[in-house]
N, C-alpha and C positions, 0 to 999 in steps of 0.2 A: 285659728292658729294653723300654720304651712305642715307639712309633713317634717320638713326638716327641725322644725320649733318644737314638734311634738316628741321629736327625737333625741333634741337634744333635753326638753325636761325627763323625759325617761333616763336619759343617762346620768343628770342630777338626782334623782330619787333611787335609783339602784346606787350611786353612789352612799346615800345618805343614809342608807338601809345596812348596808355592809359596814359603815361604821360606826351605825347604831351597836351592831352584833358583835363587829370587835370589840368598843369600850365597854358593854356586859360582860360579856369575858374574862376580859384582862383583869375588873374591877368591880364585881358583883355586891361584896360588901358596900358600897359608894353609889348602890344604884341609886336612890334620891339624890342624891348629888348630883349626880352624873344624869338624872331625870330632868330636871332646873338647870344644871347645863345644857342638857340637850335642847330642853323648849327653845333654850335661848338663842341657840345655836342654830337650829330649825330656821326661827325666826329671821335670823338674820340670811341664813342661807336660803330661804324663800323670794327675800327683795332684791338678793343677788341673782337670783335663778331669773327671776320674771326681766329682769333688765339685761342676764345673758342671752336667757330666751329668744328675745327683742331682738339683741345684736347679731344674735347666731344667724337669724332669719331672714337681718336685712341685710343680710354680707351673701347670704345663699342666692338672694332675689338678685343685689346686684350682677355676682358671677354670671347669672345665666340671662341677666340683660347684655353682657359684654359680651356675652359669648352668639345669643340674637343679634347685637347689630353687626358683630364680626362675619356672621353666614348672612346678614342682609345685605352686608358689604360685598362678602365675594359673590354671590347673585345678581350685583349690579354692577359689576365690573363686568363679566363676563356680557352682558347684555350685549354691548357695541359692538359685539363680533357676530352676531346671529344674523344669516340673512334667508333665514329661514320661519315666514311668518307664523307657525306652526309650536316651535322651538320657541320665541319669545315669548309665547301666549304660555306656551309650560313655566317658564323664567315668571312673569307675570303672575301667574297664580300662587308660586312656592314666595316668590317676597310679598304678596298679600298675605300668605297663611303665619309666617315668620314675622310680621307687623302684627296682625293680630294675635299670636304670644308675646311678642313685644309687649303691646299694649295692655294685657293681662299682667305682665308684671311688674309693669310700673305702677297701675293697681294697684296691685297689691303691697308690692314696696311701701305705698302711700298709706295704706291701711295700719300696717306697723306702727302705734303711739307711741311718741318719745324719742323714739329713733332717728327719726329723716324728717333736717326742719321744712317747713313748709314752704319757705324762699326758694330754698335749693329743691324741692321736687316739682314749683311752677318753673325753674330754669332748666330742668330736665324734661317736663313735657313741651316748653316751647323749641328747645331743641331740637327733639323728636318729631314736631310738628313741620318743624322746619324740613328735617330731613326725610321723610315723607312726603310733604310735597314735592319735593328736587326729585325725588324718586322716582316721583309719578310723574315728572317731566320727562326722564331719561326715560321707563319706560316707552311712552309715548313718541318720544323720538324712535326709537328702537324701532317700533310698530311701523313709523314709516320709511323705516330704511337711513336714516338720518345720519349716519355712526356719526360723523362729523362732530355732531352736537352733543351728540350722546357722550361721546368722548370727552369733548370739552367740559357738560355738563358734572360727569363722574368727576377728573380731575379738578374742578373749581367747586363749586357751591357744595355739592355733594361731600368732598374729601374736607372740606373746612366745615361743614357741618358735624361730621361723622367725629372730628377731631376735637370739636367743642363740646359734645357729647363724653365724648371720651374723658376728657377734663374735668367734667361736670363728674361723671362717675365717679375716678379717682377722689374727687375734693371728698365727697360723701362715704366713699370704703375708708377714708382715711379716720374720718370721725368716728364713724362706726366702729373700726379697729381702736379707736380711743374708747369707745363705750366698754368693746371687749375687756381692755386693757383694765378699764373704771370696776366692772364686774369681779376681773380674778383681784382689784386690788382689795373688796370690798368682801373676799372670800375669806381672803387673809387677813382681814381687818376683824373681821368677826370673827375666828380664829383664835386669836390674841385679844378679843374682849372675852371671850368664853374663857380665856386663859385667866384671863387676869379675876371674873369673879369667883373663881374656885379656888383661891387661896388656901381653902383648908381642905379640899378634897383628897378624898383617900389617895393612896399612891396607884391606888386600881384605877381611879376616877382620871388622876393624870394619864396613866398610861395609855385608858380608854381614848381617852383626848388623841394623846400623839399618835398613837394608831391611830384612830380616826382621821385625826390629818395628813398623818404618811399614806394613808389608803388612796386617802381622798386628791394626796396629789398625785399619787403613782398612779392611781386610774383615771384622774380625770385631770388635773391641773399641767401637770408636764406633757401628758398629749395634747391636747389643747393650744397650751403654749409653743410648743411647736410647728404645730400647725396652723396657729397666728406670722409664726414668725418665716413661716415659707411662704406663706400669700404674701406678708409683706414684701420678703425676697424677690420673688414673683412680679411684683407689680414694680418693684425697684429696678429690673434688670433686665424685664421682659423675657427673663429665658422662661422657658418650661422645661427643661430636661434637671429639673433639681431632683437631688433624689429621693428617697422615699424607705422609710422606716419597715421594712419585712415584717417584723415583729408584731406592728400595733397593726398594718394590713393583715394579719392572722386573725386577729382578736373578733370573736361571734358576737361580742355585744355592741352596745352603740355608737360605743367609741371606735371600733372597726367598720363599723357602717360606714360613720361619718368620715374617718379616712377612706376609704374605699370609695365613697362619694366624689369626695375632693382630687381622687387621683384620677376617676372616669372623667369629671371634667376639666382637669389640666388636659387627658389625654385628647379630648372631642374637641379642645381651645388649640393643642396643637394639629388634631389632623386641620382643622378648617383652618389655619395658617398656612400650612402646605397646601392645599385644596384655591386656597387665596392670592398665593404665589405663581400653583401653576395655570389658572385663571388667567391673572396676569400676562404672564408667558404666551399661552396660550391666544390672548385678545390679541397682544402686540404682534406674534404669528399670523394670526386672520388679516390683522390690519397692513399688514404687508404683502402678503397676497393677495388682497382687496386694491391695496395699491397699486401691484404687481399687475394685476386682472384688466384694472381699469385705461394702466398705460399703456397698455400692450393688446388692447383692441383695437382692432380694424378700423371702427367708427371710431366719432368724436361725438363725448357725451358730456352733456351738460344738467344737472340738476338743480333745480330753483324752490324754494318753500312756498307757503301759503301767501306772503308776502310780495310774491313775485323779485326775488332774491337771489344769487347766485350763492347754491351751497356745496356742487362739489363741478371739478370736470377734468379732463383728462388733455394729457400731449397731444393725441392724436389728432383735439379739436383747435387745438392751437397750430398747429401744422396746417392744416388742412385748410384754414383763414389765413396763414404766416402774420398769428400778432405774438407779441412777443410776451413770455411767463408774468412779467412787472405787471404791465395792461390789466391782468384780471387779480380781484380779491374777493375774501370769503363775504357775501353780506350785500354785492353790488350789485342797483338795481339792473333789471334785466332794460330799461330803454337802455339805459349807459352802456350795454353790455352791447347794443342792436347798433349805438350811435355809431360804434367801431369800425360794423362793416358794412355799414350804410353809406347809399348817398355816390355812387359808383365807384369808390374803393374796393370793394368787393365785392358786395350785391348790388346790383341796378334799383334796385328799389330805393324809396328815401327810407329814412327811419318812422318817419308818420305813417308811412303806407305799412309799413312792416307791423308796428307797433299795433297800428289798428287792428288788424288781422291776428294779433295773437291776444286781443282784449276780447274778441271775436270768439275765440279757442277758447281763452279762460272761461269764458261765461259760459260756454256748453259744454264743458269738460267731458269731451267723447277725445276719444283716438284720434287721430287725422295723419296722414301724412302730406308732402308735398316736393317738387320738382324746383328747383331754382338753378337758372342758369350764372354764373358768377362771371366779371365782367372780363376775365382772360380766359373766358369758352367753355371752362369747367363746368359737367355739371354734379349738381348734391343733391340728392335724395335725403329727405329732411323726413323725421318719423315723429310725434307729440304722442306722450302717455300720459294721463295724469296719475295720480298717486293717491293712495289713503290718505295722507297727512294734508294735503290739499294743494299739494303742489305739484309740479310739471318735473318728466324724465325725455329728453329731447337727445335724440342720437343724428349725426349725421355722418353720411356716408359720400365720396366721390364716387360716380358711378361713369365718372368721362369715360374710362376703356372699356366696360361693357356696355354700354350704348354705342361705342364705333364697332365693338364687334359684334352687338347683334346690328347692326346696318350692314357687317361684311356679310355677317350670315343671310340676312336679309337676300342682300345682292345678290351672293354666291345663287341662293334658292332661287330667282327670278333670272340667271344670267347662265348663260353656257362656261365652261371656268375657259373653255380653250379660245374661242372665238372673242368671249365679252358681248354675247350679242343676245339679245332677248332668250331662254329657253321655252319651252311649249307652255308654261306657267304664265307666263308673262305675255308671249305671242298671244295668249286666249284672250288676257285681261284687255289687250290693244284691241282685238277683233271687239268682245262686250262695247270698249268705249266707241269705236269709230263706227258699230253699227246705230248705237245710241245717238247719236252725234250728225248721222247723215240730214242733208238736206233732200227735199224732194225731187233738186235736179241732178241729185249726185248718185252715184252708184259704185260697189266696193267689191274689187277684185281680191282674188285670195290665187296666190302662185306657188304651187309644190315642187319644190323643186328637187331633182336625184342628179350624183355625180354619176357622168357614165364610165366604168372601166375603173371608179376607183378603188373596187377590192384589188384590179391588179398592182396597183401604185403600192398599197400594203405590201403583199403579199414578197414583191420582185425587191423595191427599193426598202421597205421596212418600215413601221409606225410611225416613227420621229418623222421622216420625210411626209410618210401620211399626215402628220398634224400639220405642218411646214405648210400642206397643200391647203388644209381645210383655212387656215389662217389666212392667207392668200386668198382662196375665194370668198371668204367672208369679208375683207377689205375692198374687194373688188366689186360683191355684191352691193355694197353699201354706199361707191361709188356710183352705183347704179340708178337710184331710189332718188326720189325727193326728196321734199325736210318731213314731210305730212306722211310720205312710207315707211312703213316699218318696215324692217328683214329681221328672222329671228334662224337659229338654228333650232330642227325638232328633233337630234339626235344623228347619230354614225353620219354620214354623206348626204344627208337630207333638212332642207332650206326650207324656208319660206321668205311670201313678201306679202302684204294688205298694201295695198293702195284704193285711192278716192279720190275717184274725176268723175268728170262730167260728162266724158264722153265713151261711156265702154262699151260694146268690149273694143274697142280701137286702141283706146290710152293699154289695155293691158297686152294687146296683140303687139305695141311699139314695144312695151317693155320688156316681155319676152324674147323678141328678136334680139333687142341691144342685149340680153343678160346673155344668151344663147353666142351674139359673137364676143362678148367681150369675156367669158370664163373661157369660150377655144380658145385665146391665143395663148402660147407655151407659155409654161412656168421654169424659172429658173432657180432652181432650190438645191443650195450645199453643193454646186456642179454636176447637177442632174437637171438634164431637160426633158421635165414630164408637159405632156398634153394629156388633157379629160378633155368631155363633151360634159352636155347635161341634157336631160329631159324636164321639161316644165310640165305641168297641169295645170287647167286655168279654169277658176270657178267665179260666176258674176252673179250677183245678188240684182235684183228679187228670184232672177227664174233659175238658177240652180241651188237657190234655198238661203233661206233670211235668216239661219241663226248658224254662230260657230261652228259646232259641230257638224252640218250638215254641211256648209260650206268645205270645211276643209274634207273631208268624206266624199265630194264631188269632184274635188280639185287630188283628190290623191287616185281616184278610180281614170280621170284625166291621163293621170301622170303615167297610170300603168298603161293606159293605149300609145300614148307617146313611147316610153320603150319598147310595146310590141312591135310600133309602127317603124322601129330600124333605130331608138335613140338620136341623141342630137337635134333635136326640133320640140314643138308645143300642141298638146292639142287642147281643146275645151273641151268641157262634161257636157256627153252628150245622156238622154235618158235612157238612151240602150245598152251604156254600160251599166249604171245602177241594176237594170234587170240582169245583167249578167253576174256583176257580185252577186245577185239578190239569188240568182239558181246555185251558182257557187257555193253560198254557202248553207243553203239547203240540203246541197250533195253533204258536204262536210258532215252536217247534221244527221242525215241518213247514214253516212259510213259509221258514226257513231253506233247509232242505234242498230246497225247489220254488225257490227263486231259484235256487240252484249247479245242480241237476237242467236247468232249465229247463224245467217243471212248466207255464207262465203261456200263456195263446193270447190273441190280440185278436180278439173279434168288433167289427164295426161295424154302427152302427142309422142310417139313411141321413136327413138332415135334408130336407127336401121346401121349397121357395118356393111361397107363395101364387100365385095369379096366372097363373103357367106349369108349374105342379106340377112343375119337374123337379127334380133332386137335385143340391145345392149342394155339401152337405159330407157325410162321414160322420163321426159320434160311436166315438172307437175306447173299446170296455170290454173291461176285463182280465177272465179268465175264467179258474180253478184246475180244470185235467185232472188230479185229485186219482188216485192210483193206487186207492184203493181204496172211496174216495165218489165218483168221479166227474166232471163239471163243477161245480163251485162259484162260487156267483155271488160278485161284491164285497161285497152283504151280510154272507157268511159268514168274512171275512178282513179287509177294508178297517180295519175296528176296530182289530182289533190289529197288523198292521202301522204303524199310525199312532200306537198305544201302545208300540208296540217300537221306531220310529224307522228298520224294515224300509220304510215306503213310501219313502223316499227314493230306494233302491236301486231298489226295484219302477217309482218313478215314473220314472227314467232308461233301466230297460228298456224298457217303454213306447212312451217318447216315441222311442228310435231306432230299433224296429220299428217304432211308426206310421207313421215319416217313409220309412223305410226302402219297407216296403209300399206307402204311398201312392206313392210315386215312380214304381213298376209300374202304375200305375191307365192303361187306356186315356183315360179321359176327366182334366180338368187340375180336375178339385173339388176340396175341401177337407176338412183331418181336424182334427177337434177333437178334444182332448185335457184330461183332468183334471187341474189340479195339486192336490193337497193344499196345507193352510197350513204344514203341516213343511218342505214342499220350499222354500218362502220364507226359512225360519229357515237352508238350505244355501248358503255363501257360491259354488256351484259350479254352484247353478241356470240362469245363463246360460249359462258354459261348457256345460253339459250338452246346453241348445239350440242353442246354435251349432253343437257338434259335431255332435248328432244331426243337422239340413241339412245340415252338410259333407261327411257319410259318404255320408247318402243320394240328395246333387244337388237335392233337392226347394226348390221357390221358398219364399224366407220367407213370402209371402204365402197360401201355401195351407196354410199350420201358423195352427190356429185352438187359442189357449190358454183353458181355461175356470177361474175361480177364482170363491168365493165372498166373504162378503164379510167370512168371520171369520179370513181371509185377512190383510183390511186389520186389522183389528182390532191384533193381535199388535204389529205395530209400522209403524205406517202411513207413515213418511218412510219408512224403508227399502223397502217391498215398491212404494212409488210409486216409487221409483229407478229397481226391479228391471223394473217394468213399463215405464218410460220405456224404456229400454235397449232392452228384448226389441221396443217399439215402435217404434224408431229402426231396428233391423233388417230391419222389416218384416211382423213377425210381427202376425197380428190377435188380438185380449185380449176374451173375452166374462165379460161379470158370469152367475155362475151361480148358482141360485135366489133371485133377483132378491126381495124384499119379505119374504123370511126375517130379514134381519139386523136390525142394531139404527141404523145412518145410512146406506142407502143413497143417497140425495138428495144426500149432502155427498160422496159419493167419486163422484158423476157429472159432481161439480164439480171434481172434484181432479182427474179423469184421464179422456180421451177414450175410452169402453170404444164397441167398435167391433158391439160386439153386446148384448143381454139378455135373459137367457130365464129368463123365467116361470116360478116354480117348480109343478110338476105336483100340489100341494097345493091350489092353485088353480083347474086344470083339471078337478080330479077334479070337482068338485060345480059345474062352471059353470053346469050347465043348470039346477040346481039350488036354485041361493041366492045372493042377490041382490048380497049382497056381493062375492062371489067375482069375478063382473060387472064390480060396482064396480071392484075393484081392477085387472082385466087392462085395463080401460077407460083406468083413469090410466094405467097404467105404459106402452099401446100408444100413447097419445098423449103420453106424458112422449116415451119414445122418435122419435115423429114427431117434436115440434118439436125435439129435440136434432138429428134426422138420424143416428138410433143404430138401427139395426135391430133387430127382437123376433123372440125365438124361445120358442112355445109347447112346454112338452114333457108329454109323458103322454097324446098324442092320442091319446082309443081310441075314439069313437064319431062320428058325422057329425054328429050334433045339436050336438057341444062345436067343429067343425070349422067349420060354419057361423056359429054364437056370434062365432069368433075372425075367419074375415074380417069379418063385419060389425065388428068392433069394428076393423079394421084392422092384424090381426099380420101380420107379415113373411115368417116361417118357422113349419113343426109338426113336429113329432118325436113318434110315439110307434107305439104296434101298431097301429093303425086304416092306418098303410102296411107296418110291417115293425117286427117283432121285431128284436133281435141279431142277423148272422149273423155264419158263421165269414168269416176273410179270402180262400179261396178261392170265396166264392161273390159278391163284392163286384161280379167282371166280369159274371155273371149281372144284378145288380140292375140297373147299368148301360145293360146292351145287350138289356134286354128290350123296354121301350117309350122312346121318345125323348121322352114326354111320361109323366110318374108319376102314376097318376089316383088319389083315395081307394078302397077295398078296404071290402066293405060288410064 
């Protein structure tokens, strides 16, 4: 017997007890009466119990099968929207666990005698049976992503199972509700036979009775009853919001139970109605942004079942073929599907070939992708997944404009963008093939080629016209070449060419000359007639070296003796330049290692004042305590320091030992110092000054800076900045080899130079030649009427000493007072005489 059965006989027997106790009562004298009535009563109200029992139990069993297949319903509605393998398997488990109390209580239902006939409980398990398996279809769809089917599957088999079930249920609550009905009639039947054989019972005996039976229906017959007649309600109307009795939901005994029972389960039958609905809502949500998802991809997808079927696909794959929406339906095979764009309607391939190939794929269900060109150029990138369920997920993608744009990229990366003409990427890859490629009577020149003079083209005319030129030569170069040469550009004004003959070096000495006249002749660009020259370099395989690299490293050391050698002509690599890079950049190497070392000493060469001969400034020179040559003059290094972008470094050491040392000077003179023009091009050249005065305490006014004047040249706003600044400071700025450059006149006007000294090119031949005269003549009286002091350098003899007072210099500088010395002997120069007199 269920709980609910056991419940409801307890509510009979406390019923039957209490109106035991009222008819004693009312009717004491009549108890044997009312004892023989009672039996009788008992009796009959026993056969009535076990048969309500029955009914009570199988209406319980029912409700909470309707209310299992109703959450087994909203469980599998929800399914089709899950595309989350993880989330199905949860859905999966909970309608397995709800089948199995399903299955429990149709059981038990079954177990009930006399209740539920036997016909109608094999048409409720094959029902059931039914709808279990559909279930376990839709799941299984589900699992493979299927919704399609799932869907279909829910809305047909499934909802017309669920619905005959349902049917089935009602026919059986209906009966049941009859039994109910058969029981309370058979309560009152007994009732009114207990009535009728007590004819002569006492008036206590009847009274027992009608209490008894008012008892019996106020506590048990009218609740009951009513609550017969709300299920019926209920089941007639489908509502669930009927209302509900306060009074008998108060009541502690069973009959409170049993309501309080009956209104948790309307209440659990309505939330999973709601719970059902928004499910519902919910699937048809997912499935439209499933739809949403699927249209509005990039790719075109296609999915196919275990069948080899067409089960779902998208716009985009329709597009991307142009077959039209009709063409395709759910279910069609995939040849039909292949027939379409087979056979060179769209794919070149036939359909056999295609077909084959993916009976191919099916059999080994691995990943694949693949490449097809389509027969109007297009190409698609074609991807194959398989699936858990056994079937194929197939995306395609156009990929025609990124395939032309990596060939642009391609391009761009092997091609000059300005020229169009091989870049060094590409020139190498030509040199690998056509060294691979030679024959044994052939031999392969490599030509380096530089514009000459075309940083002035920049610099005068301006970049635009600069490219105008490079484009130009490059047309011209290319007119030059055979079909078998290549020319490529290797960056800024610098060429190449690879040729392959037979007869070299002559073939590359022809070709050189015609490249050499045919880039002289003027260019006529935007109404500007520019002329360049060029220099070639010429390297020939086997003997100036058999691989790229080396080739072109022969042909560019080539290139630099041709510019030494005046520009405008060619020469070949000979092996004597290689040693000469080769010491080059050994020096290089070593200047490294003499900065970190600290390898560097300053001598200084003492500047002398006309007039009072004493010593004004000293000139500090950097000097290389080389470990194994020696002292090395600036001569021997300044070069390439200032080709390596090492004097920067060098000229900061420098300056904060000059400053540094001068600071120790007994007497309060002055130290000039060299800047290079690289040190201009450093955004850190003031700092550098500043700091060096900070470190060393020395007044800005006794740091004498010296620059020339291709200094200004580079870039003349900017180093006039640089000198404004350093001369706000305090610091004094002298122009150095004053008449060397190409406008000094206009930078004397640009900027108050506080000194100028004479370039010693001058002095050498003054005594000499007339011009030389000339010229110290201007510049010491340019300087007079400025108010700019002159400083002659190179003094070596008395005859060029006298020359320059007369002519009125300022300051002399050179061995006719003192050589360099070292910084310890600077106090000697000093403190020998108080007056410096010339040294014959």
């Amino acid at each position: 017997m269920t709980a609910a059965g056991r419940k409801s006989g307890n509510v009979l027997r406390s019923i039957g007890a209490k109106t035991l106790l009222a008819m004693a009562a009312a009717a004491l004298p009549a108890l044997a009466v009312a004892a023989i009535l009672g039996i009788t009563l008992v009796t009959a109200v026993y056969h009535a119990e076990t048969e309500f029992d029955g009914a009570t139990s199988a209406a319980r069993r029912l409700t909470e099968i309707r209310v299992l297949i109703e959450k087994e319903h909203g469980l599998i509605v929800r399914l089709p929207a899950e595309l989350d393998l993880r989330r199905i398997e949860a859905y999966a488990q909970q309608i397995a666990a709800v089948r199995q109390e399903l299955e429990s209580n149709i059981t038990a239902l079954a177990a009930i005698d006399g209740i539920v006939a036997p016909d109608a409980l094999a048409e409720i398990r094959a029902a059931h049976q039914e709808m279990k398996r559909t279930a376990e279809e839709i799941v299984n769809a589900a699992r493979s992503f299927a919704q399609t089917t799932a869907l279909e599957l829910v809305d047909g088999p499934y909802d017309q199972t669920t619905r005959l079930l349902r049917a089935f249920l009602d026919a059986v609550g209906s009966n049941v509700d009859g039994i109910v009905e058969h029981a309370r009639s058979e309560l009152e039947e007994s009732a009114q036979w207990a009535w009728r054989l007590t004819p002569v019972a006492l008036a206590g005996a009847l009274f027992a009775s009608v209490f008894g039976l008012w008892m019996t229906r106020r506590t048990f017959v009218l609740p009951l009853t009513r609550l017969t007649e709300q299920a019926v309600q209920i089941r007639k109307s489908g509502r669930l919001d009927i209302g509900q009795d306060s009074r008998i939901l108060q009541r502690e005994d069973e009959i409170g139970t049993l309501w309080r029972s009956f209104n948790l389960m309307i209440t659990d039958l309505s939330s999973a109605r709601t719970r059902l609905a928004q499910s519902k809502a919910e699937i048809r949500m997912q499935f439209e942004r499933l739809d949403a998802a699927l249209n509005n991809m990039s790719q075109g997808l296609c999915m196919f079942d275990s069948d080899q079927r067409l089960l779902v696909w998208n716009r985009r794959f329709l597009s991307i073929f142009g077959l039209a929406p009709e063409l395709l339906r759910r279910g069609m095979p995939v040849r039909e599907l292949i027939e379409l764009t087979a056979g060179g309607e769209i794919f070149r391939e036939s359909a056999d070939e295609i077909c084959a190939e993916n009976e191919r794929r099916w059999s080994e269900r691995t990943s694949s992708s693949s490449l097809r060109e389509l027969s109007d150029g297009r190409a698609i990138s074609i991807m194959h997944e398989p699936i858990a369920s056994g079937g194929w997920l197939t995306t395609y993608e156009d990929i025609t404009e990124r395939l032309r744009a990596e060939a642009k990229i391609s391009h761009m990366a092997r091609h000059d963008a300005l020229t169009n003409l091989p870049n060094r990427v590409l020139f190498r890859e030509h040199m690998d093939t056509s060294l691979a490629r030679l024959r044994r009577d052939e031999s392969l020149a490599v030509l380096c080629l530089d514009l000459d003079h075309f940083k002035h083209v920049n610099d005068t005319l301006g970049h635009p016209i600069g490219d105008d030129l490079l484009q130009a030569v490059a047309g011209r170069l290319s007119g030059c070449i055979r079909e078998s040469d290549v020319v490529a550009r290797l960056g800024g004004d610098e060429f190449a060419v690879v040729q392959i003959g037979c007869n070299q070096p002559a073939e590359a000495t022809q070709l050189a000359a015609r490249i050499i006249d045919v880039l002289s002749v003027p260019y006529d660009l935007k109404n500007h007639h520019v002329v360049v020259g060029v220099s070639i370099g010429v390297a020939v395989t086997p003997t100036d070296g058999s691989d790229p690299d080396q080739l072109l490293k022969s042909a560019d050391l080539a290139l630099y003796r041709a510019k030494a050698d005046g520009r405008g002509t060619y020469r070949f690599f000979e092996p004597a330049m290689d040693a000469r890079a080769q010491t080059r950049r050994l020096l290089e190497t070593e200047l490294r290692a003499a900065l970190r070392d600290g390898e560097f000493e300053l001598y200084y060469q003492p500047i002398v004042q006309l007039g009072t001969d004493e010593i004004t400034a000293f000139e500090a020179l950097v000097r290389w305590n080389h470990p194994r040559r020696g002292m090395v003059e600036p001569l021997g290094f300044i070069s390439v320091a200032e080709e390596s972008g090492l004097i920067v470094h060098l000229g900061a050491w420098v300056l904060r030992n000059a400053c540094a040392e001068a600071a120790t000077w007994s007497k309060p003179v002055r130290v000039a110092v060299n800047l290079s023009p690289l040190q201009f091009k450093s955004r850190e050249l003031v700092q550098t000054v500043f700091s060096a005065i900070a470190a060393s305490g020395l007044a800005p006014d006794r740091l004498e800076l010296e620059i020339t004047e291709s200094a200004l040249l580079q870039d003349t706003e900017a180093t006039l900045a640089t000198l404004h600044q350093l001369r706000s400071f305090g610091v004094r700025i002298a122009m150095d080899d004053f008449g060397t450059g190409y406008s000094s006149l206009s930078y004397l006007r640009s900027f108050p130079f506080d000194k100028i000294k004479i370039d010693r090119s001058f002095i050498h031949e003054l005594s000499t030649r007339g011009d030389c005269q000339a010229i110290v003549r201007a510049v010491t009286g340019l300087g007079s009427s400025l108010g700019i002091a002159t400083t002659a350098e190179g003094v070596e003899t008395s005859e060029q000493l006298k020359l320059l007072q007369l002519e009125g210099c300022t300051e002399v500088q050179g061995y006719l007072f003192s050589p360099p010395r070292p910084a310890a002997e600077v106090e000697g120069l000093l403190a020998a005489k108080s007056k410096y007199r010339a040294v014959a």
